[in-house]
N, C-alpha and C positions, 0 to 999 in steps of 0.2 A: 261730733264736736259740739260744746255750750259755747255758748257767745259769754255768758256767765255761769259758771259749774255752782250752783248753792248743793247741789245733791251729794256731791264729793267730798263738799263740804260737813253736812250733816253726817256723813258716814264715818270722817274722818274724826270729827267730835260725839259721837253718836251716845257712849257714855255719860261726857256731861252734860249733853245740851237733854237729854232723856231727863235726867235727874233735875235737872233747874227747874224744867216746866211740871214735873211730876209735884215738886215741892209747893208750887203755886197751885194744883188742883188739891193737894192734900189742904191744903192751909185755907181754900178759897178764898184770899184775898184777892180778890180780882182787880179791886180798884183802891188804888195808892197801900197797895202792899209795901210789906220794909223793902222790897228787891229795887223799887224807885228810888227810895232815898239813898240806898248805898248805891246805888249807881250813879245820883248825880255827887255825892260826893269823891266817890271813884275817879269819873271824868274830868272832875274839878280839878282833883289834883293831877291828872295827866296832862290838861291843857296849860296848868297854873294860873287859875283863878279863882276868888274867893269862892263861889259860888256858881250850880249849874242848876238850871230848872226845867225839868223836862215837860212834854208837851208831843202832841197826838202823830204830830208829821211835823217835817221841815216848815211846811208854808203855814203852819200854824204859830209855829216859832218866831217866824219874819213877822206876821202880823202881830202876834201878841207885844213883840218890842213897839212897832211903830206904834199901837193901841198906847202902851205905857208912854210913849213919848209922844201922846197926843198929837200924832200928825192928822191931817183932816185937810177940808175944804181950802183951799186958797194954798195951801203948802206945797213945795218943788220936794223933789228926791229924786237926784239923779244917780243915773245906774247904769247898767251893761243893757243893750239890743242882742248881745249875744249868751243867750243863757235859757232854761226851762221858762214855761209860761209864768209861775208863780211868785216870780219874783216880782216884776212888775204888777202882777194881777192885787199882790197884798196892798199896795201903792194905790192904786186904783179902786181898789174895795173900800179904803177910807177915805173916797174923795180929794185927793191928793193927786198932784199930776207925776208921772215920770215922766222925765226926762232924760232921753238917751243919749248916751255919749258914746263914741267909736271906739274900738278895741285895738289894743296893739297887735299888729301883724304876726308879729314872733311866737306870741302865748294865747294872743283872744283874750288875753285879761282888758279891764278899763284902761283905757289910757290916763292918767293923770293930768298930765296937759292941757288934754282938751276937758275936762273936768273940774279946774280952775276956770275956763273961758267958758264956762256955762252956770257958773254962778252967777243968781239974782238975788236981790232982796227979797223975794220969797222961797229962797233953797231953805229949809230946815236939815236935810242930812242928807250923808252919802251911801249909795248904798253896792258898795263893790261887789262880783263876784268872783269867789276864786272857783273855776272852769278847768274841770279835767282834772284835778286834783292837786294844782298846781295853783299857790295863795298870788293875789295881786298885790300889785306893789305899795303892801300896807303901809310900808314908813314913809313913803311920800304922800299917800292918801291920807294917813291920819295926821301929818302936819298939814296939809290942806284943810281939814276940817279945824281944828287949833287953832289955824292962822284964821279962817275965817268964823269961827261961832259957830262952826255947823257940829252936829249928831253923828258918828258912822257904826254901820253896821254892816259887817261883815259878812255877806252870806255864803257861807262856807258849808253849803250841803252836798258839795263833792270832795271836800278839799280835809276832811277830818283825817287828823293825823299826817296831816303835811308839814312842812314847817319852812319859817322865813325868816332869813336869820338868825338863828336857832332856837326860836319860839314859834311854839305850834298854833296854827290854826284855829279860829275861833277868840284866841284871846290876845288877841291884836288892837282892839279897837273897843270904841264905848261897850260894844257887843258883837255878841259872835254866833252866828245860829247856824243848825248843824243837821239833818234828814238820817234817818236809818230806816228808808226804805230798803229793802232787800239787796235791792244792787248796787248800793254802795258801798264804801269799800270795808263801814263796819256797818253793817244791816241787821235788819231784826226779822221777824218772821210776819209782817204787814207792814202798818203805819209807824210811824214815829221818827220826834228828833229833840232838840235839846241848844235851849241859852246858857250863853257860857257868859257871866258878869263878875266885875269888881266895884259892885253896889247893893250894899245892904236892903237899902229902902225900893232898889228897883225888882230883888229878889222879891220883897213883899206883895210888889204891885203885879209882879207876872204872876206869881202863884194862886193869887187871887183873880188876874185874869182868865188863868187858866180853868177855871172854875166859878164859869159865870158871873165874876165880880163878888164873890161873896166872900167876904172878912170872916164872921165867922155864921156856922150852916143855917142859913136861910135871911140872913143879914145879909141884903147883895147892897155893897156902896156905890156900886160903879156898873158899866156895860162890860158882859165880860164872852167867853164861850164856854162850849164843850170839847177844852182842849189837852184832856192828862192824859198820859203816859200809861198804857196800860203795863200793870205788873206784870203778867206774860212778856208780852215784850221785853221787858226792865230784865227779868231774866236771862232770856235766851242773850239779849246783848252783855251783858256780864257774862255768861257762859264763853264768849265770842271773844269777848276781850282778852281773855287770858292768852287769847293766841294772835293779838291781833297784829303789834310790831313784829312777829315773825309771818305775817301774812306779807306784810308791808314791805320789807326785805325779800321776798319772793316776788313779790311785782316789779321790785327794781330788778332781777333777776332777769323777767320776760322781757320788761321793757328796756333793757340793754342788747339782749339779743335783737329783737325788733329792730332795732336803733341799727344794731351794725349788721343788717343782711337785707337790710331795706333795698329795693330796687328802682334804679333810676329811672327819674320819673312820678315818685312817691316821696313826699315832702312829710319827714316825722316830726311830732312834736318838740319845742326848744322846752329846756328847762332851765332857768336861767340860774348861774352860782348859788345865789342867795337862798336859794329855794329849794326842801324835798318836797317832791311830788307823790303824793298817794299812787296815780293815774289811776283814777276810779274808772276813766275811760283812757285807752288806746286810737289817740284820734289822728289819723295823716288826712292830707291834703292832696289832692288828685284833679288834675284839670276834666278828666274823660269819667267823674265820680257816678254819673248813676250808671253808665255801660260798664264799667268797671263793676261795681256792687251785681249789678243783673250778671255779670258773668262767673263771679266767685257765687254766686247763689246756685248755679247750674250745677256748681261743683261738689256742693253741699256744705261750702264755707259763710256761715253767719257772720252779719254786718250789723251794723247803725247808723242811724245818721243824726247828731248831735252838732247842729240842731239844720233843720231844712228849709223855717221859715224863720228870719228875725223878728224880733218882737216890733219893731217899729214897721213894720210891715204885715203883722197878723190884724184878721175882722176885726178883734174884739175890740182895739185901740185907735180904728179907722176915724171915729168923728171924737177923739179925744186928742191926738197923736199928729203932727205933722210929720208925714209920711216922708224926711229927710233924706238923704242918700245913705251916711254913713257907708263912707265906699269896703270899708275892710270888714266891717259885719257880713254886707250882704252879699261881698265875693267869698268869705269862709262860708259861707251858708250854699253856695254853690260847690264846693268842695269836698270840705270833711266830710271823711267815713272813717268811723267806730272798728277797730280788729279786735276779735274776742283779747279777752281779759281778765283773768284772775288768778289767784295764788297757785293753783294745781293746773295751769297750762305746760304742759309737757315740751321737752325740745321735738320732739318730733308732729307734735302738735302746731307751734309754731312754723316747723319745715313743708308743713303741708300748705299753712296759711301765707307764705312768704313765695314759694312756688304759685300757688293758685293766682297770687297778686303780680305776680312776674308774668306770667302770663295774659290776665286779663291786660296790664299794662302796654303789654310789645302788640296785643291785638288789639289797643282802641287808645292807640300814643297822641 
């Protein structure tokens, strides 16, 4: 059993995803091949927004907005404690402080609440994450930021192809940035992700970011990286794409079943009306979690744990960071475990994984 099947995957597509990559070695355009630009306008119009501009990885996305929106030295950006390292870390790399705000119990999303009562005169933007696949509570976040002047950007590199009130993820908010590492829920074959705007001038400025600041080649105006979207990639994700809402309908599939054979004692993820859930991850909650995972590991049942340490509690943040309680981060961080996950999980697959869990459960309640 895969915790995530890409193999099954590959097999399954094995004709076209063969043929997309073969097209980029015949062509060798290696870098900003046509397969980039038709793909961010592909995604553009799936998410419905003007404009999509692709870029190396997820956390290249999240900086290159904040780079365009000149966040820096003396500037707030508060955000989730509950989330990958990168999110924070973009914050941080331009001198810029985050600030963490508690997660709602129910989802692990921001709480909004306490996200109004942590605005300063130095907040510049909000920076949500939607976690697990599941968007945050974007209509009250982005009138939060309205009501107050602030920037939000959504960092939505689990959550693509989810949607909130029946607008999909990514283009919720000033921006929307988005990861196609591998294991999520539309991945590519390494790096990469992708801003999602409805801003002409801001499209300029990423693009140009994304490319060490150069306007045009060897005119650099600005600080910029080495951050495109390799055309391989750009392919194999358009390969992917074409099956991707029927990927997504197979995860609501799993994670229905999961939902209703869960054994008590195993706390499954909420998904609240408003909201489709990708579930990029399959995450419960479990008081007895790491004897639990050590005992389905005996079994030969693969786990995660998303996430172990919160961010307001990792080295890297120790002499930037008041190490605050935020009591519902760092009890989910004692908790969650990851159950494999993806479109080709079998019923009998899941029967094995629901047993093994029932069991670790009755023997370390």
């Amino acid at each position: 059993m895969r915790f995530i099947d890409l193999q099954t995957q590959y097999e399954t597509y094995k004709g076209e995803m063969d043929k997309a990559i073969a097209e980029v070695l015949t062509s060798c355009q290696f870098v900003n091949g046509p397969q980039v630009a038709k793909l961010e306008s592909t995604l553009a119009d799936y998410v419905g927004v003007s404009d999509a501009v692709g870029f190396s990885s997820g956390t290249d996305s999240l900086l290159a907005v904040l780079m365009a929106w000149s966040i820096g030295p003396g500037d707030e950006v508060i955000t989730s404690p509950f989330t990958f390292f990168s999110t924070a870390e973009v914050i941080a790399l331009l001198g810029a402080k985050p600030v963490f705000v508690d997660v709602q119990d129910n989802t692990l999303n921001i709480d909004p609440a306490q996200v109004e009562a942590a605005i300063t005169p130095r907040t510049r933007a909000i920076m949500p994450v939607s976690i697990f696949g599941q968007c945050a509570d974007m209509t009250a976040l982005t009138a939060l930021a309205r009501k107050h002047g602030l920037l939000c950007l959504e960092d939505g590199c689990q959550s693509f192809g989810g949607t909130h009130h029946g607008r999909r993820s990514c283009g919720l908010s000033d921006a929307g940035a988005t990861s196609f590492f591998p294991a999520k829920s539309l991945g590519c074959y390494g790096d990469g992700g992708m801003v999602f705007i409805n801003d002409k001038e801001l499209g300029v400025l990423l693009r140009s970011i994304r490319e060490h600041g150069q306007k045009v080649r060897y005119h650099h105006t600005r600080l910029g990286m080495n951050g495109r979207l390799d055309t391989l990639q750009a392919a194999v994700l358009l390969a992917k794409f074409a099956h991707f809402e029927e990927e997504i309908e197979k995860r609501q599939t799993v994670a229905r079943y999961y939902l209703d054979n869960l054994p008590a004692g195993v706390r499954g993820p909420t998904v609240l009306p408003e909201n489709r859930s990708v579930f990029s991850q399959f995450t419960v909650r479990i008081s007895q979690r790491d004897q639990v995972q050590a005992a389905l590991g005996q079994v030969g049942i693969p786990t995660a744990i998303h996430y172990p340490i919160p961010l307001h509690h990792q080295p890297a943040f120790a002499d930037r960071i008041d190490p605050s309680t935020l009591p519902v981060a760092t009890r989910a961080a004692q908790e969650v475990l990851s159950l494999p996950m993806h479109p080709f999980l079998t019923v009998a697959q899941q029967d094995r994984v629901l047993e093994g869990l029932r069991q670790a459960v009755t023997q370390h309640p």
